[in-house]
Steps between C-alpha positions, in 0.01 A plus 500: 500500500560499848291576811593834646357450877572853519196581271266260720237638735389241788154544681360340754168464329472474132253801320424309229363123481773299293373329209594145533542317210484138453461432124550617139317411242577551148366826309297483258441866402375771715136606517553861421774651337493816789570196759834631633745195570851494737755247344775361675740235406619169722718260349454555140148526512256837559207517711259760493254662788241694398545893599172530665569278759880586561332881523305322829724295654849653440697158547478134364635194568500139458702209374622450180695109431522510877685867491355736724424827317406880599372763274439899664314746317 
């Protein structure tokens, strides 16, 4: 999939604090069942955020085998 710049919206200021993400670790089950989870997939391999905090901050990013990544919510 390709970025559309067309569908971006630039700011000056950010509203929302990015969540800035600088490690996985592997799951080992969630603690409730309800806990809502956003997956993504990078190379093969899916990540999940938990939907709470997405619901908060809106964007995440980090590094993933030195690849920059983004996810909006």
């Amino acid at each position: 999939m390709d970025f559309d710049i067309n569908r971006a919206s630039f700011h000056k200021r950010t509203r929302f604090k990015p969540f800035n993400i600088d490690k996985f670790i592997e799951p080992i089950g969630l603690e409730s069942k309800q806990e809502g989870v956003l997956v993504f997939e990078i190379g093969n391999k899916h990540y999940g955020l938990l939907t709470k905090q997405m619901i908060y901050h809106h964007v995440a990013n980090g590094q993933i085998d030195d690849e920059a990544f983004m996810i909006s919510f």
